[in-house]
N, C-alpha and C positions, 0 to 999 in steps of 0.2 A: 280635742277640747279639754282644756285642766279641769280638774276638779272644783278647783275654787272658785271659778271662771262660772261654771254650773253653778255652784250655790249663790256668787251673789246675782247674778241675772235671772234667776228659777222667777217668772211668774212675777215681774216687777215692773211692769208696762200698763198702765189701766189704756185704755183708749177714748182717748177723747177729741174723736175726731169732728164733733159737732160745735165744736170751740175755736177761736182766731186761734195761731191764722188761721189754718184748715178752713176751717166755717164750711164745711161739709153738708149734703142736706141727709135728713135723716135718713132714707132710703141708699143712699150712697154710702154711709159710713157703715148700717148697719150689713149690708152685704161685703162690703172693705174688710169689716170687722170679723165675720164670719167665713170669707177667705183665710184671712191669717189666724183662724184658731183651730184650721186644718192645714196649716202648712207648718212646713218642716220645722219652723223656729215656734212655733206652738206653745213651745216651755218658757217663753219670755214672757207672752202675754197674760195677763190677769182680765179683769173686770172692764163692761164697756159703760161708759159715765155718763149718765144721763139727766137733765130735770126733772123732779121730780115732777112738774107741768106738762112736762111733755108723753108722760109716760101711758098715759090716753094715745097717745098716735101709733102705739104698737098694737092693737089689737090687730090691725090688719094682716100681720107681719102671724100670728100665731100658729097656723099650720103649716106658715112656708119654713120658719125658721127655728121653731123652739119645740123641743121636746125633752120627755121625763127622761128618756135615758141620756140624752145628751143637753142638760139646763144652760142655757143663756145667765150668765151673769153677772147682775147690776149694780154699779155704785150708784146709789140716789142721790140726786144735788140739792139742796138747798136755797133760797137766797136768799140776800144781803135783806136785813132788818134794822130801822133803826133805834126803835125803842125795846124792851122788854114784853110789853103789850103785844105788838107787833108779832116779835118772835113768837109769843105763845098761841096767836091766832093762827100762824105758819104753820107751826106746826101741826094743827088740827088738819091743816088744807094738807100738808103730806101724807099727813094717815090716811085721810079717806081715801086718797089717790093710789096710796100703797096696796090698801083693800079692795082698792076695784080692779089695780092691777092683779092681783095676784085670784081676784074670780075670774078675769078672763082668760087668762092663761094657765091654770093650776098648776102642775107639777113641771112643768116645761120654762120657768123662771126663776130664780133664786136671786133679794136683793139682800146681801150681807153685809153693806157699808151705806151708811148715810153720811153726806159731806155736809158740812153748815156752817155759815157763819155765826160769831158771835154776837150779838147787837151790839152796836157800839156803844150804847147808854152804858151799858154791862162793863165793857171793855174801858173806855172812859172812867169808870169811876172807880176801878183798879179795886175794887169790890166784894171780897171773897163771898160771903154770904151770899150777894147777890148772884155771882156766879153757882153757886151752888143750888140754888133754887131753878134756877137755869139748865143744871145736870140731871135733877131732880124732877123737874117738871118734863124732859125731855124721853128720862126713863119711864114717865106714868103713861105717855102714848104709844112705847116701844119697845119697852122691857117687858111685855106678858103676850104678847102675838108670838108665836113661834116662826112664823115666815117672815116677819120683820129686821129691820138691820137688827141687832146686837152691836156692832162697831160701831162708835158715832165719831166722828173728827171733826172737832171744832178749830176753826180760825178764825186767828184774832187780825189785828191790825199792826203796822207798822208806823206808828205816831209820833209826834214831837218828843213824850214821855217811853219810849215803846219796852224801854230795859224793864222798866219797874212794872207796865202793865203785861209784858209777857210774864212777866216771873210772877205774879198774882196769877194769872191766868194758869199756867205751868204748876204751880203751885197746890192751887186749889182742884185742878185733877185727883192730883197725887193723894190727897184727900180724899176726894169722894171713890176713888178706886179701893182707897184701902181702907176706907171709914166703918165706921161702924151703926151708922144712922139710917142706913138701909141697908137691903136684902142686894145692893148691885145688879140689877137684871140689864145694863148695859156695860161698858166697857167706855171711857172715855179716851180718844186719843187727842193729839195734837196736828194740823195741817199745815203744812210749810207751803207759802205760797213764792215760786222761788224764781218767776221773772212774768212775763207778760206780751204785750203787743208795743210796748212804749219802753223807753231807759228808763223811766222815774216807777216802774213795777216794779224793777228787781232788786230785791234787797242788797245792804251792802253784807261786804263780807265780815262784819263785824256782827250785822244781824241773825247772818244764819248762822254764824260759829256759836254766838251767845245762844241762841234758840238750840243747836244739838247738845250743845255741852248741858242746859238747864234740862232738856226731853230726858239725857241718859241719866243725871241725877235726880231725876222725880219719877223713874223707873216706869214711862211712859209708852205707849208706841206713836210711832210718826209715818205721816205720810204727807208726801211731796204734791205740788201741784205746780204746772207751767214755767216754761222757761230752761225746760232740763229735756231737749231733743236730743242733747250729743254729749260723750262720758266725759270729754275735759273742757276746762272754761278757757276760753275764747271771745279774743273780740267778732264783733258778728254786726256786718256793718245795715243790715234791713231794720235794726234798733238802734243802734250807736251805741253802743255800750257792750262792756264785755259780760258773756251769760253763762253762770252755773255750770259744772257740771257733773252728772250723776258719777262716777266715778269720786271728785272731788268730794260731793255733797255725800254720800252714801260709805264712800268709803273711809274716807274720815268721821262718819260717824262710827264705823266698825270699829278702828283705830281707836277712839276715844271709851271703848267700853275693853277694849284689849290693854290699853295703855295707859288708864285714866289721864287723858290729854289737859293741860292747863288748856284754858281760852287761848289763848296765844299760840298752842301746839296747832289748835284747831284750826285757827287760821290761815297756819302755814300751808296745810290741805289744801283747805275753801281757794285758796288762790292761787295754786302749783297749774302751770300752764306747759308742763312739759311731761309729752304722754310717755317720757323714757323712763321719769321716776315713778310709773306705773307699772304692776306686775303681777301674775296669777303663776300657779303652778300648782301642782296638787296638792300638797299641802299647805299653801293659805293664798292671800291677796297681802302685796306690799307696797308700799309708801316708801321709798329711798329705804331706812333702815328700820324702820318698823315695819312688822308683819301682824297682820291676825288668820288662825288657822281656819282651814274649810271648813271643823265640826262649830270653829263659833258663828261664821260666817251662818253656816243652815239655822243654829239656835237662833240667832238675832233677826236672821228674814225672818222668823215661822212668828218672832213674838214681839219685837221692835223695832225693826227697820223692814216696813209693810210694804212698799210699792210708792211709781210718782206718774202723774196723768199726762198723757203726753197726745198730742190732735193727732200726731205720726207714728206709726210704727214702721215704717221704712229706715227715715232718715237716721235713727238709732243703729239701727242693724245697719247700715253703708258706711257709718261710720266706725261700727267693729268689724267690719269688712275689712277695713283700709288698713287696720292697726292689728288685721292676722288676727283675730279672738275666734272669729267665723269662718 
């Protein structure tokens, strides 16, 4: 196995098998889940993704499966809000959930990422301040808990206006990470939502090129979410549409911080459908004639190119089966 093959795959799997398709039931995915984080590909996998509502239905689960020398580890979800109101009520409903989870299970859990969406009110009104209060108000229920996420990823929406309201959003991170109007007791990222159960989910490839190129220039991290089961993009006819893929999306975000990629570089990535101008070896991962090396490859996993949620952890690994990586 190359080198560079290891860094960019190290731990970049969340599992979210409780999600379409899969739609998994909770006791199935979480012993699925707990197979493959003792078997041999063990190093691909990351965090297993949960709602934050459901996270009551594990207590059952706490002597069979969770313990301090060996912690369960949870990305917390989120959901969808439409107002500002709204979101800041949500929020309450995840802390106390977060606190009850973490009484009945204490040392045998760890949740170090919360996923959320944006309200759309927020998003909509392309609104920095109000995003900002948004970052703000998100830190005062999560940034002083020590078992609490620290990592939050917020996403946005893909809309009529979506260049201008991604890049406020994009924008005003970048801001509050590096601002100087608070103490920071979180970390904002960005979540890339990067296909679905339907064609009209998946972004075009204009969206995500614009969305990694603006993440690497606002000095952000990202993390992926759906629609990325297999490394190269593909038509894939159970959607009709062609979908993502993590090689594509990931590796050309490497590219673009190795290379500083114009838009346009980027795109050519986002849509290369041919797994021969793909390549690992020890010292880096290449693109036809760009390469970026394994020591950047490890820096950019560890600090901006985070992981992407995927219902399978099979079909990823059969499909670097096929193409010799495994």
């Amino acid at each position: 196995m190359k080198a560079s093959f290891k860094a960019f795959m190290r731990e970049i799997i969340d599992y979210a098998g409780l999600f379409p398709p899969a739609d998994l039931s909770l006791d199935t995915s979480l012993h699925k889940y707990n197979k493959y984080r003792n078997s041999d590909d063990a190093w691909m996998l990351s965090r297993y993704i949960i709602p934050a509502s459901r996270l009551v239905e594990l207590k059952p689960y706490d002597e069979a499966l969770f313990s301090e020398e060996d912690p369960f580890v949870f990305s917390v979800l989120g959901k969808r809000t439409e107002t500002i109101s709204d979101y800041k009520e949500h929020l309450q409903e995840i802390a106390t959930a977060l606190e009850q989870f973490h009484e009945n299970h204490k040392g045998g859990v760890q949740t170090d990422v919360l996923e959320i969406k944006l309200p759309k009110e927020a998003v909509f009104a392309s609104d920095a301040d109000l995003l900002a209060d948004i970052y703000e108000e998100t830190a005062r229920h999560f940034g002083n808990v020590t078992v609490f996420p620290r990592d939050i990823f917020f996403e946005g929406v893909f809309d009529k206006n979506w260049e201008k309201e991604i890049g406020v959003i994009l924008e005003s991170m970048n801001h509050y990470n590096g601002g100087s109007s608070s103490d920071n007791t979180i970390r904002t990222g960005f979540k890339l939502r990067c296909g679905g159960i339907e064609a009209s989910m998946f972004p075009s490839i204009e969206q995500v090129s614009f969305t990694l190129s603006k993440v690497r220039e606002q000095d952000l991290a990202l993390k992926c979410t759906a629609g990325l089961h297999h490394p190269i993009r593909h038509y894939d006819h159970s959607v009709n549409t062609k979908m993502h893929g993590f090689f594509n999306v990931f590796g050309g975000a490497m590219l673009g911080y190795a290379h500083d990629f114009s838009n346009e570089q980027m795109q050519e990535v986002i849509k290369e459908e041919d797994s021969d101008h793909f390549s690992f070896t020890d010292t880096g991962f290449q693109w036809r004639d760009f390469e970026v090396t394994t020591e950047d490859i490890e820096e950019l996993r560890e600090v901006a190119l985070i992981s992407f949620g995927s219902c399978s952890f099979d079909e990823p690994r059969e499909d670097l089966q096929k193409l010799d990586l495994l």
